[in-house]
N, C-alpha and C positions, 0 to 999 in steps of 0.2 A: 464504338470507339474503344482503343485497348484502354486497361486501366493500369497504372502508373507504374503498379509491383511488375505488372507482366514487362512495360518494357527495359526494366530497368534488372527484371532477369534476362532478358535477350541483350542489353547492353552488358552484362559479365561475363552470357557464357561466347559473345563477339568476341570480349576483349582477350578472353585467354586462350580462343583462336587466333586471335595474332601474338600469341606469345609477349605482350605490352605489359612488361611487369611494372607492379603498384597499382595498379587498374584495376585489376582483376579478383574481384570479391568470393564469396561463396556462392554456388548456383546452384539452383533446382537440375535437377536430372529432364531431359524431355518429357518422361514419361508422365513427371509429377507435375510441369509447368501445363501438362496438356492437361492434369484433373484438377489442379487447382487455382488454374485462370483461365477467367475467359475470355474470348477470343471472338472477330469478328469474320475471320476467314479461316476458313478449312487446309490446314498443311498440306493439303493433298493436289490442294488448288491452287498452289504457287509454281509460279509462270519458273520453269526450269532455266529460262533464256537470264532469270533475275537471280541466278547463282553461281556464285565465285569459289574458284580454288582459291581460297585464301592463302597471302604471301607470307612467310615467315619474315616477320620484322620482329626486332628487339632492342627498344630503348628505352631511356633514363627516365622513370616516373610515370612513363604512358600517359595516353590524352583519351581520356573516356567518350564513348563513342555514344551517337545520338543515332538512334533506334526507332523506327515508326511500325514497327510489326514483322520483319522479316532480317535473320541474323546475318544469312547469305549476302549482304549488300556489299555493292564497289566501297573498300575500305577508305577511298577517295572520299565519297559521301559522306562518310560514318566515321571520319573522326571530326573531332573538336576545332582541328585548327585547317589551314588551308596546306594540303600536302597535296603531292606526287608522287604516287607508288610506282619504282618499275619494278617487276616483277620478272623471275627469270625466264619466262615465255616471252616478255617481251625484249628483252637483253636477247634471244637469240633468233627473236624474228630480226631484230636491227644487225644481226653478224656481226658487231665490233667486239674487235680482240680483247679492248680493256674499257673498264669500267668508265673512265672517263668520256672514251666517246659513246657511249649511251646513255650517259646523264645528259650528252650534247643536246637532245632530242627533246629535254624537258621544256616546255612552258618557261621563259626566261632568262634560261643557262645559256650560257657560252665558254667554249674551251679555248683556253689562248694559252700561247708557249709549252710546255711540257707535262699538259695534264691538268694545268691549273682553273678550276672551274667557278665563272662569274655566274653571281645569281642578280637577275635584273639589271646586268651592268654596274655592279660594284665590285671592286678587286678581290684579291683571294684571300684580303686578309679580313675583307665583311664577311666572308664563308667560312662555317667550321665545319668539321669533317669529323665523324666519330665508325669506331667500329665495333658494333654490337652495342652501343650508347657508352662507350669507352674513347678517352680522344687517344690521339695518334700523335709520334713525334715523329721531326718533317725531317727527312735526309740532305733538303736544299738550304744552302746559305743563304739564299733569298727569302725565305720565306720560313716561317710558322708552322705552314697548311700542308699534308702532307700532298703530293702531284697523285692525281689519282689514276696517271696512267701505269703507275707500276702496280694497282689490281688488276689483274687476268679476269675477265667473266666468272671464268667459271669457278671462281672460290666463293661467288657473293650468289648468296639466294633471293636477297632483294635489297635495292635502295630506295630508300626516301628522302624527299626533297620537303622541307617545312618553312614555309615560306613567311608567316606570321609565329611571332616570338612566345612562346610559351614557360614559365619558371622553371619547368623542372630539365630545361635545357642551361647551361651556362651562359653566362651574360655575353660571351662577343658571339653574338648575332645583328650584323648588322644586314647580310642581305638574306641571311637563310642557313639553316643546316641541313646536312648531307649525311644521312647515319644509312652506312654500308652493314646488311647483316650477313655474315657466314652461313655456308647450308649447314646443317646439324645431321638430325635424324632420316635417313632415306626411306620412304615406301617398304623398298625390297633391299634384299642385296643384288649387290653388280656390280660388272668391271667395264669399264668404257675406256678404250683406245684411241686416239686418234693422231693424225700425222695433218701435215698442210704444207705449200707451198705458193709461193706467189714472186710476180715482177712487177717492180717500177720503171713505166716508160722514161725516166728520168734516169735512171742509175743502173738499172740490171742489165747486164750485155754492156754496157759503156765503161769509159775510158773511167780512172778514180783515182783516188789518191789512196796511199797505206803504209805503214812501218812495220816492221817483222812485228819487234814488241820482245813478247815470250810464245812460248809451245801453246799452251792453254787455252789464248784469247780470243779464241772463236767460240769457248766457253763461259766467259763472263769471268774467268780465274786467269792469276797470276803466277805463274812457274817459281819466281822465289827472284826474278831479272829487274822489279822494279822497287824492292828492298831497299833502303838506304844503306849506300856503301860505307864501309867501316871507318873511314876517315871522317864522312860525314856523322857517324853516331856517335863515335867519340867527340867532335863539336859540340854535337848534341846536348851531350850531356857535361862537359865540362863546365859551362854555366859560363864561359868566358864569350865577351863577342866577336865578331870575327876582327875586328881593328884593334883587339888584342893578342891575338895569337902571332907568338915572335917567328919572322921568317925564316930564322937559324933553326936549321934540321936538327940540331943536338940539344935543341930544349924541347922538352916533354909537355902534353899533356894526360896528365892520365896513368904515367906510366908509356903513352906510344909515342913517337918523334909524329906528327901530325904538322904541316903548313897550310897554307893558303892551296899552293901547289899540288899539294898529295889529295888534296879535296877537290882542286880541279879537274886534275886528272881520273879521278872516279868518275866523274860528274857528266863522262865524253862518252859514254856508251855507243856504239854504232847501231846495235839494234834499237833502240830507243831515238837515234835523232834523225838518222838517213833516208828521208822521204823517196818513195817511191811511186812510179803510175802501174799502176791496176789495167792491163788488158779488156780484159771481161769482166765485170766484179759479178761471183754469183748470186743464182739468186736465194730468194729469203726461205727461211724452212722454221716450220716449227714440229715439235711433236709433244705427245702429254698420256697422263696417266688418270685416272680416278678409279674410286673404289671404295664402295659402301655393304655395309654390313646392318641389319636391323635384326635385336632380338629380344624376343619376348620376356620378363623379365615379372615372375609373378603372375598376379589373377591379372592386376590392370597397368602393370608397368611396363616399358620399352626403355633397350638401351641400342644408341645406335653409335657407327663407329664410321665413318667418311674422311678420307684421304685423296688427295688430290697433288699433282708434281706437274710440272709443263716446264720446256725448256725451247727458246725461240732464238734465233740469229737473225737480225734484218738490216738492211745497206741502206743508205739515203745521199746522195751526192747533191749538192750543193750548188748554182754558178753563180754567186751573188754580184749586184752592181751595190758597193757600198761607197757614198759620197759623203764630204763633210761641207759643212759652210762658214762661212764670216762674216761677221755684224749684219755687214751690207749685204747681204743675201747675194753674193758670189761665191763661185766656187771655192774653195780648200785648197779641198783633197778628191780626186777619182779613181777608187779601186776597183779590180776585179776580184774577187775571194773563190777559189774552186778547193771545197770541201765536201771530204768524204767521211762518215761515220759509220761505224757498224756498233750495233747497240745487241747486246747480248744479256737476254731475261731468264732468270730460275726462279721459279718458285715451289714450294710446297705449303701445303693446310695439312695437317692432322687434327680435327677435332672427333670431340664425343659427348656424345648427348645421353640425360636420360631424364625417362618420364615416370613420377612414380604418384600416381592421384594426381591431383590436381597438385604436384610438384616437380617441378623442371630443371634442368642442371644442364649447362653449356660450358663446354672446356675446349678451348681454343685455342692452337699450335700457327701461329703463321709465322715462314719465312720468304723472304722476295729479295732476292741481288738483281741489280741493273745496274748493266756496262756500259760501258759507251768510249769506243776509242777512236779518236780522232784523228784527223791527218787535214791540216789545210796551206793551201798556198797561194799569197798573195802580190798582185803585182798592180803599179798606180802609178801615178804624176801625184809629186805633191808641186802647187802652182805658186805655191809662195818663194820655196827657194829653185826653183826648177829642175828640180830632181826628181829622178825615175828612183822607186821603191821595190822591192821585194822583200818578202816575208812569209817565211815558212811558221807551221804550228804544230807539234805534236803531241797529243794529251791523251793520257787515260784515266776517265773516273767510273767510279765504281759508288754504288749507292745498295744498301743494306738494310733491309729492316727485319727485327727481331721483334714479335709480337706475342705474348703469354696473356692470357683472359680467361676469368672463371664467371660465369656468370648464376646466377641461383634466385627463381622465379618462386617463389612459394606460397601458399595460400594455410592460414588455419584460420579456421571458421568464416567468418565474415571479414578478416584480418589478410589484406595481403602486404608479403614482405618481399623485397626485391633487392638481393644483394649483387654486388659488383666489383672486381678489384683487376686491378692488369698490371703487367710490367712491359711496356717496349723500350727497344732498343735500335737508334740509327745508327749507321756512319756513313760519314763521305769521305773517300782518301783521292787525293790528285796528285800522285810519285812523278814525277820526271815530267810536269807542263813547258815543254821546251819551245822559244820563241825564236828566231834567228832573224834579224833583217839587216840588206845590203842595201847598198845608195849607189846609184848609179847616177853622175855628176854630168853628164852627157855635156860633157864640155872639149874641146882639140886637145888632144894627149894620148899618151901611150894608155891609159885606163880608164878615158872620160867614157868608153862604150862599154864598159864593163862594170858590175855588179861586184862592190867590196865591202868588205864590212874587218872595220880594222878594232871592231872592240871596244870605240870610246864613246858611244852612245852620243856620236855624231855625224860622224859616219860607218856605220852599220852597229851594233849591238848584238850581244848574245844573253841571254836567263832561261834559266830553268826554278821552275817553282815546285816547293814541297806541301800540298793543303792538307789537312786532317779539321775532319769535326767529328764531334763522337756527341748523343743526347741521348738521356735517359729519362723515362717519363713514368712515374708511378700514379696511380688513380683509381681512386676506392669509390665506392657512395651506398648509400641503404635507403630507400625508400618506401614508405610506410604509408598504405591506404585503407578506408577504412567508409562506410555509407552511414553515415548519421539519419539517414534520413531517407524513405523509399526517393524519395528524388533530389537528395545530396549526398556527394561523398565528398572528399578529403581526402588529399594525398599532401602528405611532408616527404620533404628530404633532405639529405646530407652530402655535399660531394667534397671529394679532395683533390688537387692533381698536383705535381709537383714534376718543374724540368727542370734539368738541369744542363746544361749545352758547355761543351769546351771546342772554339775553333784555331785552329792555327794555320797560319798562312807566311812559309818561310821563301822568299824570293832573294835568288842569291843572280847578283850581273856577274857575268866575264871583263874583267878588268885589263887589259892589254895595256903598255906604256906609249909613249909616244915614236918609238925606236920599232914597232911593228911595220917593216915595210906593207905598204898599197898590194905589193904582188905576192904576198901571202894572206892577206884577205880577202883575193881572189878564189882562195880554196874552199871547197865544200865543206859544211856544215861538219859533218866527223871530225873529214881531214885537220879542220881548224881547230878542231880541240883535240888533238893527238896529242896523246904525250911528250913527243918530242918538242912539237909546238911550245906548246905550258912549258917545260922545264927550259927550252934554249933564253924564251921572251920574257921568263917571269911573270905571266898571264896570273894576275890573281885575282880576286872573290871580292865585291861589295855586298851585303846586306841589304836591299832596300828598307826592308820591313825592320829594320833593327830595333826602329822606337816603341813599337806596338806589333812585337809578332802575334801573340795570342792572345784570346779572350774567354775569360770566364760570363757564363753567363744563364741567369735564372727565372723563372716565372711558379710562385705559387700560391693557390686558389684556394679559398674556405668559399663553399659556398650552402649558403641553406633555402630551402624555397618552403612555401606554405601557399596550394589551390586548390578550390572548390569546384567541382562539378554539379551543377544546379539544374534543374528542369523545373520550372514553377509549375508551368503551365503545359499540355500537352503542345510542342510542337515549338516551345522555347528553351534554348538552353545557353548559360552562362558556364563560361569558364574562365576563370578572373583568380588573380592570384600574385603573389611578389616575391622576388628574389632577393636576398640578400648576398653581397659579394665582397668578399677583401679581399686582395691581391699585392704582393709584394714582388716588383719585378726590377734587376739590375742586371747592368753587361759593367764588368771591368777589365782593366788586362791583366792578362794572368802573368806574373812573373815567370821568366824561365833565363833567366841570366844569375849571376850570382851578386852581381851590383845593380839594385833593384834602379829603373828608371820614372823620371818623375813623367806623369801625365794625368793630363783631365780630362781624358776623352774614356768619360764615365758617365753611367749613368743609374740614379737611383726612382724608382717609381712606387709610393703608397700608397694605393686610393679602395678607398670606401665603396659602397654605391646600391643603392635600392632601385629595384629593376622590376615597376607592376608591370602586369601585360593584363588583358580581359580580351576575351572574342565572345559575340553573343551570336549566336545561329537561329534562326524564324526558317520556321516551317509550313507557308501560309496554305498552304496544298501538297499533297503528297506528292515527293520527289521534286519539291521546289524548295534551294535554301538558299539563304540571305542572309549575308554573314556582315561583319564587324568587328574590326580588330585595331587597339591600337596598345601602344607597350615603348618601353626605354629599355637601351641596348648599347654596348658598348665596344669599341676594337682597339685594343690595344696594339704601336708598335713592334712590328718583329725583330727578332733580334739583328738579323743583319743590318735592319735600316739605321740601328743604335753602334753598329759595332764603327767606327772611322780608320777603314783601313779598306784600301781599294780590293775588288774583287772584281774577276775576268769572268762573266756567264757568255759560254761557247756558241747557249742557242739564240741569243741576241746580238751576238758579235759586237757585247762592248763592255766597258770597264762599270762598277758600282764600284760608291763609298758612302758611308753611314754615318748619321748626324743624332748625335748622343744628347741632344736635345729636343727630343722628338716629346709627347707626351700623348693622353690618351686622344680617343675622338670619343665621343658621346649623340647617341641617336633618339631622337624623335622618329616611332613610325606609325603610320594610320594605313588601314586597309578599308575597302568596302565591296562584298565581291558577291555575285549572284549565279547559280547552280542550277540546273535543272537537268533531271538524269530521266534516261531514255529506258531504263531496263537491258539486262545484257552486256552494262559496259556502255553502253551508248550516252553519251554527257554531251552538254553546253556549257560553260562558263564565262563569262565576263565581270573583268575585275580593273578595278581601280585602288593609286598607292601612292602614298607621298610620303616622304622623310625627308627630316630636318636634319644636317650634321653639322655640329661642334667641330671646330679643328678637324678636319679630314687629312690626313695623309697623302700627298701627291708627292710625285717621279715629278723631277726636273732636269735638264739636259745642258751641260756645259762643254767647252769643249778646250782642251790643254795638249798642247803639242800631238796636234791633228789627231788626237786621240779624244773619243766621246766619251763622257765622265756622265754618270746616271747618279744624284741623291735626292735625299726624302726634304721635306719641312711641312708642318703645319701649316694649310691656310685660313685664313680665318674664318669659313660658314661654307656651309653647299648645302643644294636644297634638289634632292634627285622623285621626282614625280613620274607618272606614267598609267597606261592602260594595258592590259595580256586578256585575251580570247583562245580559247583553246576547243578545240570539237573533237569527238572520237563516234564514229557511225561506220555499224556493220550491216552492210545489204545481203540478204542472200538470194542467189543466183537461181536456185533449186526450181523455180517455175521456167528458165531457160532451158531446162532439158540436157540430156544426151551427157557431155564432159560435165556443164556446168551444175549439172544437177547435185551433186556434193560440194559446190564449191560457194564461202565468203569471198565477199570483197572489202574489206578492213580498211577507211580511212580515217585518217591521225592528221590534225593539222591546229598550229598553235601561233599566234603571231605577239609580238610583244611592245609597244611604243613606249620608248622611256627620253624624259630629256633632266638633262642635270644642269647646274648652274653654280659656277662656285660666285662669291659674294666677295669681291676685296676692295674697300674705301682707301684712302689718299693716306689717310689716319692710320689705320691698320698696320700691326707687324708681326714679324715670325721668328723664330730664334734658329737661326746657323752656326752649325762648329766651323771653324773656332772664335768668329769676330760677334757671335753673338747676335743681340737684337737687330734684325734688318729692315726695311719694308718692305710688307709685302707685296707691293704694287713691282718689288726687282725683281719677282720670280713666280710671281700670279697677273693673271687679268680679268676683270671685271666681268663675266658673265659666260666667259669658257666652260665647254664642260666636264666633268671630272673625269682623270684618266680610268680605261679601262672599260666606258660605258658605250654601246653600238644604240643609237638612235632605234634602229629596225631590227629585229631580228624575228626571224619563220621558219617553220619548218613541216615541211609536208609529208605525211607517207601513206603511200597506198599498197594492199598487202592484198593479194590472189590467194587464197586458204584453201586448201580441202581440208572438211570437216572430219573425214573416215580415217585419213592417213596422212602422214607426214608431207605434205608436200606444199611450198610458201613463194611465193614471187614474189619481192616487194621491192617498188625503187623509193628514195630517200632523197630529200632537196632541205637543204639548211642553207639560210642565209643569213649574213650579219653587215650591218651596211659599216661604216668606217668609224674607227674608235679613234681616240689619244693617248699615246701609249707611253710619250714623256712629254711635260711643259716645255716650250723652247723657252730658253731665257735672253737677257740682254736686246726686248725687241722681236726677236726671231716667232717666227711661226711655231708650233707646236710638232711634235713629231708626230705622224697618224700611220693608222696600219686598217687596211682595207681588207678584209676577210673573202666578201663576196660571196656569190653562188657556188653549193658545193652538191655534184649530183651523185651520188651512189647505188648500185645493183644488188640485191641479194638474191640468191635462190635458195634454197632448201629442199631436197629429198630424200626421203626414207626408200631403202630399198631391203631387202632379205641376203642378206650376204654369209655364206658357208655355216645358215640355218639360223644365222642369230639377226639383229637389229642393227641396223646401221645408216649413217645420213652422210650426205653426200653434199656438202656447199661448195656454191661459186659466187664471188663477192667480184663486181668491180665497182671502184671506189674514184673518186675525184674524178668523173668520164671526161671531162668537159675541162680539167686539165685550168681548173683555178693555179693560179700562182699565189705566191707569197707579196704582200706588196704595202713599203714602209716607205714612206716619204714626209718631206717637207714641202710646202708650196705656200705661196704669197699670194694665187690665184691667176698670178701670170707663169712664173718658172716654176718649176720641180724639179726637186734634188731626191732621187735615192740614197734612202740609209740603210735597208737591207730587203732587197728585193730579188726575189728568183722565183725559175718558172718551178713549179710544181707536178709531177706525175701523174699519170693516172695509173692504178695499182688493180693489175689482175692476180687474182688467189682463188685457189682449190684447194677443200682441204675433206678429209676424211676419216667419220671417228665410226668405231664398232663396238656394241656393248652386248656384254655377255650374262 
């Protein structure tokens, strides 16, 4: 049997091959570990199938790895807590473009809406997201968390998924964290090319929708076209509202004659409103750069230098059936919505690494824009008044993150130190969100078959909206390890993070008088807001947002933790340990008038909170573990759910408002999970998980002038349980002969059973802006389950290898059986969104191209042509809320490295 020192030097020099600072002790050299311990196997005699390329991961405090004789082991195994390593071998066996869809793959995950990833079927705001064990601040109004489909693969050298709560991770962990690590130091140097292309049977070659816009916009950039115009910046900044600005042209602000008028008439751009159809729309392209440098640096030092840029253009059209309903579960409203987006991604990495002894240094450069310009147009019966509807939408948002991180891994003596600091930077701007809709009265008359929109927001309407949010996020920490004991160590730490978010949201209507004839509201969108128009009719400007245009708003964290890494006994080990957390978090509105306005759609949050977690790991036989976990955790509201001021998200096609009386949720979680690893990668698992949650945060669903209104409220308990199995088994073919004699067969398959239950008594209440205490029984039901969670979820893959050379067949099956994606209220059914079976293709080959290396992918994706599918049902009817067919997506793409 090994003795204690020997594995507790193969658990140091594990841990500082995975670059897991605070772990990482002082180590014996091989050569000295081989003469002065001993050992009950011969190094020479270890099964080569039971060793790993070790992934670079790096984060907060590390989890001290539990060691039975061999360092090479699956990192799965070998740490402390229950994780999921993907690794970037396995990120491009699965082909997906971005990060998010190959965490899709993990044991439990689900990706819903725009990147946003559920672990176990809890929302994105139970998930926390770090990069390099640094958090991230989120470009979406919705959310906190940053979407992770705006990482590219190939900036990430490995993700992990931590599924049971550990101290040296920050307290909101309710379903799991997600720490993305950058590649550092390269092998070699080299430069790798590549280009791609690909169609959606949905959108590519087909009919579409588009606005010119500016020059730029198939680059994700702005020509200088969606600027605010100079009548509107003077507004701006005059501090006056607009129901103060005198309509007589010879009074000033500013210095400039500025009216209602002269802002209107800016406000009419034709490039910006004049919706067009698209022929052919083409198809998608992307292309990309890398390039890495390694050099030697001293007797035992390396410094490396890796860069990475990709730049992608991609189309998605849209045919949605969107319906509303009423009380009595009848119809509304019936639209059709046909939208088209083109979404345009840059990014670049510049990092550098260096290694000098056993001390490490990570310097990390990320930048990432994502566009997205939209174009939709809608036509409907509303049944209430019997009117035909049309409505057009033009929008472009743009999303930006600015990313700076130092990272510094160090080791003196038996002493490891692990420092951390970053600065990122979001934004989101939404210039020119222009809405138009006519009414068509289809009543006997010279206009009753015609489409008018006279300006008074009762028959037809026009707005254009101005959004800005801008967050900054600062976050330090140092953690401090240290072995008291050949079989305890000790890790403390310290972390700080600090946000700060400013959003604003300025919606200005076209105001028309009652003097606007019917057969000039017949005129097109431009035409209607021509200047001639505005100045003959006096067409001027409301405010919607006037009470609450913008919001200040903050989040910051002290936190300290103190954990022990124990091993009593050969084949036991404890990791057990508490977090300490204070947190100061508020959203208020930011003044930007010069006569301050009153309101109470504020919010102040100060809470405490001691956060144990312990997991014990039994090792009753070799490559058998038997884990145990259980811990307190906590999710606080994001800001948008706090901020009370309606918000339009494009890709759910419907309105949010935020309830500044939201407060924390508070978790109970227990695991109990069993392991058994095959050698090579080869595993079994099966796991069991329950949590208890305090006040949970749930989406509820209202509905105001046929428009679907989405906010937050506390309900009072949920209690989400479940079971996950997960298998990974490599066959080799090699006794088949002839082709298959170099070839694996690689299968991955994970299933996940989770049920939730929220808890609401007769008794029970929850607090609503702005009437305050309500019950809860108006906007929860008794044993529903919480939004966001899919009953089923699977995922299968099987992967064709050759072991000699590049070359990988794998097809891909994910399913996710039907979630709740907002509470119905007043009655009504719940709103559900049915994900389904989704099958995908990959190939991979390496071929020799003008002397150098190069691979050669073909992805086809969604074969099988799942759609999108959101409804309500009572069990007899169904009403779509936002349902369309979805494509199936063929791509080639091809890189060469030099």
């Amino acid at each position: 049997m090994m003795t204690t020192g020997k594995k507790l030097a193969a658990l140091l020099l594990f841990t500082t091959a995975l670059t897991v600072p605070g772990a990482a002790f002082a180590q014996a050299t091989p050569e000295e570990e081989a003469a002065n311990t001993p050992s009950t196997q011969d190094p020479g005699d270890a099964d080569p199938e039971d060793e790993f390329e070790q992934p670079d991961i790096s984060i907060p405090g590390g989890n001290t790895i539990i060691v039975t004789g061999r360092v090479n082991r699956d990192p799965v195994q070998s740490s402390s807590q229950v994780v999921d390593v993907v690794s970037s071998e396995q990120i491009a066996r699965q082909g997906e473009g971005d990060i998010a869809g190959a965490l899709g793959r993990v044991t439990g995950l689900s990706v819903q809406g725009q990147g946003f990833v559920y672990v176990r079927g809890l929302g994105d705001r139970y998930s926390l997201a770090l990069l390099n064990g640094l958090p991230l601040p989120s470009p979406e109004p919705l959310s906190r968390v940053v979407p992770l489909d705006i990482f590219p693969t190939n900036v990430i050298a490995s993700s992990l998924v931590q599924k049971t709560y550990s101290p040296n991770f920050p307290g909101e962990f309710g379903g799991g964290v997600i720490n993305l690590t950058t590649r550092a130091i390269p092998d070699e140097s080299f430069i790798t090319l590549s280009t791609g292309l690909s169609a959606d049977t949905e959108t590519t070659f087909h009919n579409g929708l588009s606005y010119y816009g500016s020059d730029y916009d198939w680059f994700g950039f702005d020509d200088g076209t969606r600027d605010a115009p100079p009548a509107l910046q003077t507004y701006f900044g005059s501090g006056l509202r607009l129901s103060d600005i005198p309509l007589d042209p010879s009074q000033n602000i500013d210095g400039a004659p500025v009216t209602q008028q002269d802002i209107a008439q800016q406000l009419g751009n034709p490039n910006l409103v004049l919706l067009q159809t698209i022929g052919d729309i083409p198809a998608n392209w992307s292309a990309g750069l890398t390039a890495g440098a390694a050099i030697d640096v001293g007797s035992d030092g390396q410094f490396g230098i890796i860069f990475t840029g990709s730049v992608s253009n991609r189309w998605r059209t849209r045919d949605i059936t969107a319906q509303t309903i009423l009380a009595d579960f009848s119809l509304d409203t019936d639209f059709n919505d046909l939208v088209t987006d083109n979404r345009s991604l840059v990014n670049a990495m510049l990092g550098f690494g260096l290694e000098i002894g056993d001390h490490q240094f990570r310097f990390t450069n990320l930048y990432i824009r994502d566009t997205q310009k939209l174009a939709r147009l809608s036509q409907g019966e509303d049944f209430q008044d019997d009117d035909s509807v049309q409505q057009q939408q033009t929008a472009w948002y743009e999303r930006q993150l600015i990313d700076t991180q130092l990272v510094a891994e160090l080791e003196f003596g038996d002493l490891g130190v692990d420092l951390r600091g970053g600065y990122a930077r979001t934004d989101r701007e939404a210039p020119y969100e222009y809405t138009f809709t006519y009414v068509r009265s289809n009543t006997p008359g010279e206009l009753g078959n015609t489409f008018i929109n006279v300006l008074d927001r009762q028959t037809g309407d026009a707005s254009v909206v101005f959004s800005d949010l801008q967050e900054e996020l600062w976050s330090g920490g140092i953690d401090l390890s240290y072995p008291l004991l050949d079989s305890l160590a000790l890790t403390v730490g310290y972390a700080y993070s600090d946000t700060i978010r400013f959003s604003e949201r300025r919606e200005f209507l076209f105001n028309a008088p009652t003097s606007l004839p019917d057969a000039v509201g017949a005129l097109r969108p431009d035409l209607l807001l021509g200047d001639a128009i505005i100045d003959f009719f006096d067409i001027g400007l409301i405010e919607s947002t006037q009470s609450d245009p913008a919001f200040d708003a903050g989040l910051e964290v002290h936190g300290g933790y103190g954990k022990i890494n124990w091993e009593p006994v050969f084949g036991l080990s404890v990791d057990a340990g508490v977090r300490y957390e204070r947190a100061t978090q508020f959203v208020r509105p930011a003044e930007v008038f010069a006569t301050p306005s009153v309101s109470t759609a504020s919010t102040s949050l100060e809470n405490e909170y001691w956060l144990p977690a312990a997991t014990i790991t039994f090792e009753p036989i070799e490559d058998l573990q038997l884990r145990a976990n259980a811990s307190r955790t906590i999710a606080r509201p994001q800001f948008r759910e706090l901020i009370f001021q309606t918000f339009y998200d494009p890709e759910t096609n419907r309105q949010f408002n935020g309830n500044p009386l939201l407060i924390d949720s508070e978790l109970t979680n227990y695991e109990v999970r069993g392991e058994y690893y095959l050698g090579g990668g080869d595993r079994i698992s099966v796991a069991a998980f329950y949590k208890d949650i305090q006040d949970p945060i749930e989406a509820f669903s209202s509905f105001s002038d046929n428009n679907q209104l989405t906010s937050f409220a506390n309900a009072p308990s949920a209690t989400l349980y479940g079971v996950e199995a997960d298998v990974a088994y490599t066959i080799s073919l090699m006794d088949w002969g002839g082709w298959f004699e170099s070839k694996d067969l690689s299968i991955f398959a994970n299933y996940t059973w989770t049920s939730s239950e929220i808890a609401v008594d007769a008794a029970d209440t929850t607090l609503l802006f702005p009437s305050g205490v309500t019950p809860a029984t108006n906007l929860f039901r008794d044993g529903v389950p919480l939004t966001g969670q899919s009953d089923h979820l699977a995922n299968f893959q099987v992967s064709l290898e050759d072991i000699d050379t590049l070359q990988q067949f794998t097809v891909l099956l994910n399913y996710a059986s039907e979630r709740v994606t907002s509470r119905g209220t007043s009655g009504l059914p719940d709103i559900v969104e049915d994900p389904g079976l989704r099958v995908d293709l990959v190939f991979r080959q390496g071929i020799d191209l003008f002397g150098s290396e190069a691979e050669f992918k073909f992805e086809a994706r969604n074969i099988f042509g799942r759609g999108n599918e959101e409804f309500q049902t009572n069990g007899i009817d169904r009403f779509e809320i936002n349902t369309f067919d979805v494509g199936t997506t063929i791509a080639g793409s091809l890189s060469l490295t030099f």
